[in-house]
C-alpha positions as CSV (number, residue, x, y, z in Angstrom):
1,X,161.8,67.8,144.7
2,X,158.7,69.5,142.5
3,X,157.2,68.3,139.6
4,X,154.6,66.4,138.1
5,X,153.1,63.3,137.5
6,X,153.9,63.6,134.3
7,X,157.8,63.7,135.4
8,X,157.3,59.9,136.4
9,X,155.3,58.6,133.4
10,X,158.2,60.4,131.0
11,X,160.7,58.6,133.4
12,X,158.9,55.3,133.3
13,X,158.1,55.6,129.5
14,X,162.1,56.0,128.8
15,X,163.4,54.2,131.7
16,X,165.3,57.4,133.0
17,X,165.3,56.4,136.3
18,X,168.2,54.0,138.2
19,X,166.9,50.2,137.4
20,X,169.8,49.0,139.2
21,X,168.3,46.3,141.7
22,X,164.4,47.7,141.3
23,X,162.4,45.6,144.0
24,X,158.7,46.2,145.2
25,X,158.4,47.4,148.9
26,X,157.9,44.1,149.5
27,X,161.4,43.1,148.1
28,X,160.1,41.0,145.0
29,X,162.6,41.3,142.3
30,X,161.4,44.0,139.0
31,X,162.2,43.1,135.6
32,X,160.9,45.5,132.5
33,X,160.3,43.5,129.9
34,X,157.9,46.3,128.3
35,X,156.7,49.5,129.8
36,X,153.5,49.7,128.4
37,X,152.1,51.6,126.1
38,X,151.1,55.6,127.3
39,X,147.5,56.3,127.3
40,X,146.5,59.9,127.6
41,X,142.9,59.0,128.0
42,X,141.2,57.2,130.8
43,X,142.3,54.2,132.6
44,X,146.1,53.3,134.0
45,X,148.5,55.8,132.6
46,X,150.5,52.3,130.7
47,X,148.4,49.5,129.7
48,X,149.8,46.3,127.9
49,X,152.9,46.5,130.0
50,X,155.1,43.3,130.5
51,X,157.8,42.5,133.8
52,X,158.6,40.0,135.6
53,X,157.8,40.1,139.2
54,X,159.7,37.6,141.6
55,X,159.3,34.4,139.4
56,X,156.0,35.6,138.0
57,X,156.1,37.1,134.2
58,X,152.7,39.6,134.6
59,X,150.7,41.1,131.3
60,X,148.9,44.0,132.3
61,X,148.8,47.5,133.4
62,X,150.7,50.3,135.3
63,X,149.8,53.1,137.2
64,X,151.6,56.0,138.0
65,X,151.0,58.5,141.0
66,X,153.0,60.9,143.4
67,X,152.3,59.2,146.3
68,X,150.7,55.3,146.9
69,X,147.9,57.8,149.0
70,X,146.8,59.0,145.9
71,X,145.1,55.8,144.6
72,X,142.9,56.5,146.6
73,X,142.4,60.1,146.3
74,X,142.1,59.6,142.7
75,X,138.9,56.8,143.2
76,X,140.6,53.9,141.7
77,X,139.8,51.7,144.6
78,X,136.5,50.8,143.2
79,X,136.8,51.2,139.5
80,X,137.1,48.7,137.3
81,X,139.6,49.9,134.6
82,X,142.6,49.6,137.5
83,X,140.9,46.3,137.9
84,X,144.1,45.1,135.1
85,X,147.0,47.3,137.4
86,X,150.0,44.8,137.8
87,X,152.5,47.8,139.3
88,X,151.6,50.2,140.9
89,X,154.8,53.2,140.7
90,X,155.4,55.9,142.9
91,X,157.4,58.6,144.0
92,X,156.8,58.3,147.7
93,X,155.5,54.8,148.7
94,X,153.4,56.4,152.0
95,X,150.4,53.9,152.1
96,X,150.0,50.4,151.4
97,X,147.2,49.7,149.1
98,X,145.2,46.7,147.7
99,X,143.8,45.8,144.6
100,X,139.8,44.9,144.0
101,X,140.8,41.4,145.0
102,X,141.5,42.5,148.3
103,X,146.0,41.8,147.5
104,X,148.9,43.9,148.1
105,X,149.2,45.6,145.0
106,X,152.9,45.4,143.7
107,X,155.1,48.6,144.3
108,X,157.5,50.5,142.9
109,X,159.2,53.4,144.6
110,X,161.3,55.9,142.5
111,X,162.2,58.1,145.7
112,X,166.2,58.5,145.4
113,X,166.5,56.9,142.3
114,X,165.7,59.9,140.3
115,X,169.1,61.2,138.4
116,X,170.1,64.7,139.8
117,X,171.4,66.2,136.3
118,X,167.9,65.0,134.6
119,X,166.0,66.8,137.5
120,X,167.6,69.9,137.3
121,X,167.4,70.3,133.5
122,X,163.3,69.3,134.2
123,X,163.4,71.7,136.7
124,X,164.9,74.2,134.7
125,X,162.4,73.6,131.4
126,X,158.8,73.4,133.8
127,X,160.1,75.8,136.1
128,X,162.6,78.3,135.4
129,X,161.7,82.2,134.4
130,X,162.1,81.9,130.5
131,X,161.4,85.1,128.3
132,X,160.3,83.0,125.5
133,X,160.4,79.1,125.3
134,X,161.0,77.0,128.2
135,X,164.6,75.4,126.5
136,X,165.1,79.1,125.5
137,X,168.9,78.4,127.3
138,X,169.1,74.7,125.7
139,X,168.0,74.3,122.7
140,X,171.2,75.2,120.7
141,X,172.2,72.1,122.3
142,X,169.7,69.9,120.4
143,X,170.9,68.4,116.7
144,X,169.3,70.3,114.1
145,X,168.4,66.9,112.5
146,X,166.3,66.0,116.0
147,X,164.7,69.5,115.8
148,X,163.2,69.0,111.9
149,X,162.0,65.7,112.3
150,X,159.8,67.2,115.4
151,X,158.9,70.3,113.4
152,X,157.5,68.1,110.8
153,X,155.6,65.8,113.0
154,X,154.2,68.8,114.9
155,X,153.4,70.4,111.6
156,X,151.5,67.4,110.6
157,X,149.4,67.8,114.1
158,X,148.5,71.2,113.0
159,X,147.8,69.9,109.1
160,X,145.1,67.3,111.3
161,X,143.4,69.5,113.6
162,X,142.7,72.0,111.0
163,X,141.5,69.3,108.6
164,X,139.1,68.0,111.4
165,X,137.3,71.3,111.5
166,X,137.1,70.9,107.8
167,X,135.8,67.7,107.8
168,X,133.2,68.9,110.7
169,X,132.0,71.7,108.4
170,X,131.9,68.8,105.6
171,X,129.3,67.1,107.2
172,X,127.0,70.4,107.8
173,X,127.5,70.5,104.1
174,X,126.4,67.0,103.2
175,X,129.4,66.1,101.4
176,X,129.8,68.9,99.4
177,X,133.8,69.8,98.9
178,X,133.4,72.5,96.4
179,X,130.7,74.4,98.7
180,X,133.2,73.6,101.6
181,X,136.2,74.9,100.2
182,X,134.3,78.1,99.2
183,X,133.3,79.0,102.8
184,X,136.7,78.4,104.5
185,X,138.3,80.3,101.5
186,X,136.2,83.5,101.8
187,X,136.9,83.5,105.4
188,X,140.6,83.5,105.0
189,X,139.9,86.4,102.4
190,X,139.3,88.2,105.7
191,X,142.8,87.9,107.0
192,X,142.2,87.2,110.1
193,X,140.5,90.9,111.1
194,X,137.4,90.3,108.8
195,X,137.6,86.4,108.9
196,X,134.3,86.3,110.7
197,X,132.2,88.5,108.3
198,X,133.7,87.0,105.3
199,X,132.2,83.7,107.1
200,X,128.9,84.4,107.7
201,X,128.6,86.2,103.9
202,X,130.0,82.6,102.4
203,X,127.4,80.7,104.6
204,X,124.4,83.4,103.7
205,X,125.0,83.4,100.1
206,X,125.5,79.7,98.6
207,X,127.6,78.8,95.9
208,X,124.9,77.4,93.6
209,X,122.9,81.4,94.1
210,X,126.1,82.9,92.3
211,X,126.1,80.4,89.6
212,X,123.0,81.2,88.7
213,X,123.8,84.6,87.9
214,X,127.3,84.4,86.8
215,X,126.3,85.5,83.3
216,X,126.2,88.7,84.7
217,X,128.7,89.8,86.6
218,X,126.8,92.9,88.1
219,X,124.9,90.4,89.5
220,X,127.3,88.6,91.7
221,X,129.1,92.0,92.7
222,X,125.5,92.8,93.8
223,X,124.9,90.1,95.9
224,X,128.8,89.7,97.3
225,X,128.2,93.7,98.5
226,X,124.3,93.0,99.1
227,X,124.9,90.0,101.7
228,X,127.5,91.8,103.4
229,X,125.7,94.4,104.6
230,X,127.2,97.1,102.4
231,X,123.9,98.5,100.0
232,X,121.7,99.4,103.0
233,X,122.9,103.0,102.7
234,X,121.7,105.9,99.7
235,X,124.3,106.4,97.2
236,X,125.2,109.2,94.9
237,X,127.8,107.6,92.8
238,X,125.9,105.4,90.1
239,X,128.1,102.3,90.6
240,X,126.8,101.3,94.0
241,X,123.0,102.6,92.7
242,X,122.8,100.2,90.1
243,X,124.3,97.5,92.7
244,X,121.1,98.2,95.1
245,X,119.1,97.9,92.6
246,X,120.2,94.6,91.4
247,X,120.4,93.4,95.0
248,X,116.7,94.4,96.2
249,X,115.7,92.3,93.4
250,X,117.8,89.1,93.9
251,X,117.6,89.5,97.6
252,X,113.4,88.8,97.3
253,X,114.3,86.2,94.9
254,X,116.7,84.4,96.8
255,X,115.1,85.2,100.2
256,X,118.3,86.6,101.3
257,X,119.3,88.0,104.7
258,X,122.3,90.1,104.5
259,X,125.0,90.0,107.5
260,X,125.0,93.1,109.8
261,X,127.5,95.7,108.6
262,X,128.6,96.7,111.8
263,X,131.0,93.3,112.1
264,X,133.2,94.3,109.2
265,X,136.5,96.5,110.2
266,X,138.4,99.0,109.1
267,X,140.2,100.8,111.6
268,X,144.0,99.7,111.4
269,X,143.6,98.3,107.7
270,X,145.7,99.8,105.2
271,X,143.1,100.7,102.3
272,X,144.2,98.4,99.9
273,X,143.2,95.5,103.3
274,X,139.8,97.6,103.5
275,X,136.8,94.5,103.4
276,X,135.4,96.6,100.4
277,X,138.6,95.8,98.6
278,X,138.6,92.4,99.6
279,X,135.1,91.5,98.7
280,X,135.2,93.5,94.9
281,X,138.6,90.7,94.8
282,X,136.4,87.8,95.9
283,X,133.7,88.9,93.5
284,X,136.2,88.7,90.4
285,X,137.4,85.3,92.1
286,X,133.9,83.8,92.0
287,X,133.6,85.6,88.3
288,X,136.2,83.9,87.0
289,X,136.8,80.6,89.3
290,X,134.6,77.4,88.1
291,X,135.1,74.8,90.3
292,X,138.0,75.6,91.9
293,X,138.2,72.8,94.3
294,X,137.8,70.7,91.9
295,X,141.1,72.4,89.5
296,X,142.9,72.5,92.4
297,X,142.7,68.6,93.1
298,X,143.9,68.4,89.3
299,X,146.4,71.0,89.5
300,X,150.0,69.5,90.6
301,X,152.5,72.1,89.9
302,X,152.8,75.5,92.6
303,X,153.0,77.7,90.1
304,X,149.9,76.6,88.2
305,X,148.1,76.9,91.4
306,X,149.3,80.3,92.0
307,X,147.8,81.0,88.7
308,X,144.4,80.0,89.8
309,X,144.2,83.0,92.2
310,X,146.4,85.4,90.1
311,X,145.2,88.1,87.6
312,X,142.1,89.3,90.1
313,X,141.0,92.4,88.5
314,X,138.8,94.6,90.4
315,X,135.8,96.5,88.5
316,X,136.9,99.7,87.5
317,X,135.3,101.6,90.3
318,X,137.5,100.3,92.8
319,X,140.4,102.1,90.9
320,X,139.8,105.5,92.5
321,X,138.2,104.0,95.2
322,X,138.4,102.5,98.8
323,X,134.5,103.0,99.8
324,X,131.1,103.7,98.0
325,X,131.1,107.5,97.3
326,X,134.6,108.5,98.6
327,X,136.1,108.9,95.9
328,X,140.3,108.9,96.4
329,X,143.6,109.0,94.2
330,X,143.8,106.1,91.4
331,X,145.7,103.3,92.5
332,X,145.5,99.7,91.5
333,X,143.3,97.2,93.6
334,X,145.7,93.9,92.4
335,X,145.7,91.0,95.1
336,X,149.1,90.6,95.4
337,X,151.6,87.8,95.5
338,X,151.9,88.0,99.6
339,X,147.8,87.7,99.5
340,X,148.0,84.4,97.0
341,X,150.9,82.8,99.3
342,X,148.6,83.5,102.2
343,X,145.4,82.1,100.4
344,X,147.4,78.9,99.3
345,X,148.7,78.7,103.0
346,X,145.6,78.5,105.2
347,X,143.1,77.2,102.4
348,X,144.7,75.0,99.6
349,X,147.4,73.3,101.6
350,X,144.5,72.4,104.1
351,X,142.4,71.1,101.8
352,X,144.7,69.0,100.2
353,X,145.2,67.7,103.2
354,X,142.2,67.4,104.3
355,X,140.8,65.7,101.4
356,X,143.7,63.5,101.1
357,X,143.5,62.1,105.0
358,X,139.3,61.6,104.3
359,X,140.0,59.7,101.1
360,X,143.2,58.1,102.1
361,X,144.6,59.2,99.8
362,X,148.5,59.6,100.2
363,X,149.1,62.1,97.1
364,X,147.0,64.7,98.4
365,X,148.8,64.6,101.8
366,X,151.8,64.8,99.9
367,X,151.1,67.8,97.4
368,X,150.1,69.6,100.7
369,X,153.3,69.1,102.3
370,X,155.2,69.9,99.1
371,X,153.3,73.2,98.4
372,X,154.3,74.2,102.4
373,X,157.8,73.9,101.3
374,X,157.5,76.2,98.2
375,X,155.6,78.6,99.8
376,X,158.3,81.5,101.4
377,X,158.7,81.7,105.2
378,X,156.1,83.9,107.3
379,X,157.6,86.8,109.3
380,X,156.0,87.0,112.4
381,X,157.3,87.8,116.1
382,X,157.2,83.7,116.6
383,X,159.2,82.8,114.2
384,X,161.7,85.8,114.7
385,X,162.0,84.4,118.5
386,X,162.7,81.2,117.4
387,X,165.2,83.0,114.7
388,X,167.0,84.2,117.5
389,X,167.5,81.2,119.9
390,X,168.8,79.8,116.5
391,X,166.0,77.9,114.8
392,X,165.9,79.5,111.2
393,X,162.7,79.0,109.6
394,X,163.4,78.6,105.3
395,X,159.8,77.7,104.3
396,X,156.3,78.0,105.4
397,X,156.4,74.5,106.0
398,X,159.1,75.1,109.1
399,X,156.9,78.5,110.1
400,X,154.1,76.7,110.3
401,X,155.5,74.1,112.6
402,X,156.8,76.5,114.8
403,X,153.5,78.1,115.0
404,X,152.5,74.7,116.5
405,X,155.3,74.5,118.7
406,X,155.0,77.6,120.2
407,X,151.2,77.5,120.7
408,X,150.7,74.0,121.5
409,X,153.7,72.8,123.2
410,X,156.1,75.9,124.8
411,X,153.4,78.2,126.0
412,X,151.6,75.3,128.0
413,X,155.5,73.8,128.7
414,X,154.5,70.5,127.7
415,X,158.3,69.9,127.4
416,X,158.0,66.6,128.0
417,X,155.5,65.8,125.2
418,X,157.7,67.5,122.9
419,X,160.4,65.7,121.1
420,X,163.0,69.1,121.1
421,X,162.5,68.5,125.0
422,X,163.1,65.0,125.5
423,X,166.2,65.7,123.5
424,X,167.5,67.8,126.2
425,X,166.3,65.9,129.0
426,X,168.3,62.6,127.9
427,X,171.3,64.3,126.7
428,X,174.0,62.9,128.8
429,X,171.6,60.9,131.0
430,X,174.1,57.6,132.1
């Protein structure tokens, strides 16, 4: 047989193996009161396990290996957090082995009492030649009802490690939400290709600088362009002329250093994507946007947070053009519905949640969920494979859980963390 360690702690965890008659080697009777609860950090793989050994009920630990041989491999012989290890439970019992008392630590061998049909579908998940999920062949087998509930606990995994690298860049910012929000926002105005830049122009250029000047707004457009690199160059057009004016002053006055122009992209943008575009739309965001954290926390309905990032209008340059001094055919520079979805997505539903889990405060975990479900499904090649094997995304609150899936679970085959997995392992075990 191949497989894992893992293998045995999913089969000790849900008592998948035959318990008919389980002895130690040394022919004391097993009772499972309690397996234990799983630890995935150091120390025995089940602590706070009860059974009752021979006449002896035991509180303690169990530790799981391949072989006995491998307590020993794994230096548990002299540490002190086995010191608590009341069963030891292997596949192959090939060594005897003692405990730091210097007794015959209790023994459990699983060899032949491993069921063949559970095997064979492990077999088939961690080692079979899948072209796209590990259950790719099994799955349509699993209750729909078992695969939501798991797409909603896995979405909520992805809602909390995004949130802690909110609440990371919440301590940089000494507590400050609004200044938070306002970096993690521009760099989602990047989509991904331009994330970075967007980034490093947010962190550069403070929110309380453009406040100060929001009374003009050639003044914020000049230092949105200015810190990102932009009004290095000579112009001819008198747009970006005044702009470079207006920047060489504010950039002595705010001691400003601009990020290097050389990290924004174009190549494979569509214009309308192109980061000039984006960043005349963030300008008119910031223009128009007062606290907008702090709107959003007070703004319950989707549509009215929609609105919030709705109506960006460009400055009229932008209308005939893509870049400074290229002039090109007039077209509208609107950020579109698709861009709002996208912003309310990967910024506001995160920060609800995010602000909710910090506070503890359950609304705010629930408006983020709530938004996820009225937001439309993404359309990406992960959730068209999924499509195909059957699992039809409706929301972005099911496409963003399959997101997770995919990159967290299927592509490292963690099947038997995953709850669609231990649905197909333990159909029709006896």
């Amino acid at each position: 047989m191949l497989f894992t360690e893992d293998f045995l702690h999913y089969l000790w965890k849900f008592k998948l193996f035959d318990m008919n008659g389980i002895q130690t080697t040394e022919g004391e009777m097993i009772e499972i009161l309690s397996a234990g609860i799983h630890n995935f950090n150091s120390g025995a793989d089940f602590q706070n396990a009860r059974l009752r050994i021979g006449d002896t009920e035991w509180a303690g630990n169990v530790e799981i290996h391949l072989a006995s041989s491998d307590w020993h491999k794994h230096h548990h012989t002299h540490d002190k957090a086995y010191n608590n290890v009341i069963l030891h439970v292997v596949y192959q019992h090939d060594e005897d082995i003692a405990g730091m008392d210097g007794k015959p630590l209790p023994t459990l061998q699983l060899h032949n009492r491993i069921p063949a049909d559970l095997y064979l579908r492990y077999h088939n998940l961690a080692y079979g030649k899948q072209q796209i999920i590990p259950c790719e062949g099994s799955i349509g087998t699993v209750k729909s009802m078992a695969i939501q509930n798991w797409l909603t606990r896995v979405l909520v995994e992805r809602l909390q490690k995004k949130s802690e690298a909110v609440i990371e860049r919440l301590k940089l910012n000494k507590g400050d939400w609004e200044e938070t929000f306002y970096q993690f926002l521009a760099a989602n105005f990047g989509f991904k290709v331009n994330a970075l830049p967007f980034e490093l122009l947010a962190k550069s250029l403070p929110q309380n600088i453009l406040a100060k000047n929001k009374h003009i707004p050639l003044q914020v457009e000049a230092l949105i362009f200015g810190q990102a690199g932009f009004l290095q160059d000579d112009f001819t057009d008198e747009y970006p002329q005044k702009l470079k004016t207006e920047y060489a002053y504010l950039q002595k006055k705010y001691n400003l250093s601009p990020v290097e122009k050389h990290l924004w992209k174009f190549m494979r943008l569509r214009p309308q994507n192109f980061p000039t575009i984006r960043l005349a739309q963030f300008a008119t965001l910031v223009l128009q946007a007062n606290h907008l954290f702090s709107k959003i926390l007070e703004t319950t309905e989707v549509p009215q947070l929609r609105k919030l990032f709705g109506n960006i209008v460009v400055n009229d340059y932008w209308l005939n053009h893509y870049r400074f001094d290229a002039e090109s055919k007039s077209s509208a520079k609107s950020f579109g519905d698709a861009s709002v979805d996208l912003l309310l997505l990967n910024t506001v539903s995160v920060f609800l949640y995010s602000y909710g889990s910090y506070h503890q405060q359950q609304k705010y975990i629930d408006r983020s969920l709530e938004l996820l479900e009225n937001l439309p499904v993404e359309h990406n090649h992960i959730v068209d494979d999924f499509y195909d094997l059957g699992v039809k995304a409706k929301t972005a609150f099911e496409s963003q859980a399959l997101l997770e899936l995919r990159n967290s679970y299927c592509n490292h085959k963690k099947c038997l963390q995953c709850g669609v997995g231990n649905e197909i392992l333990k159909f029709n075990v006896s």
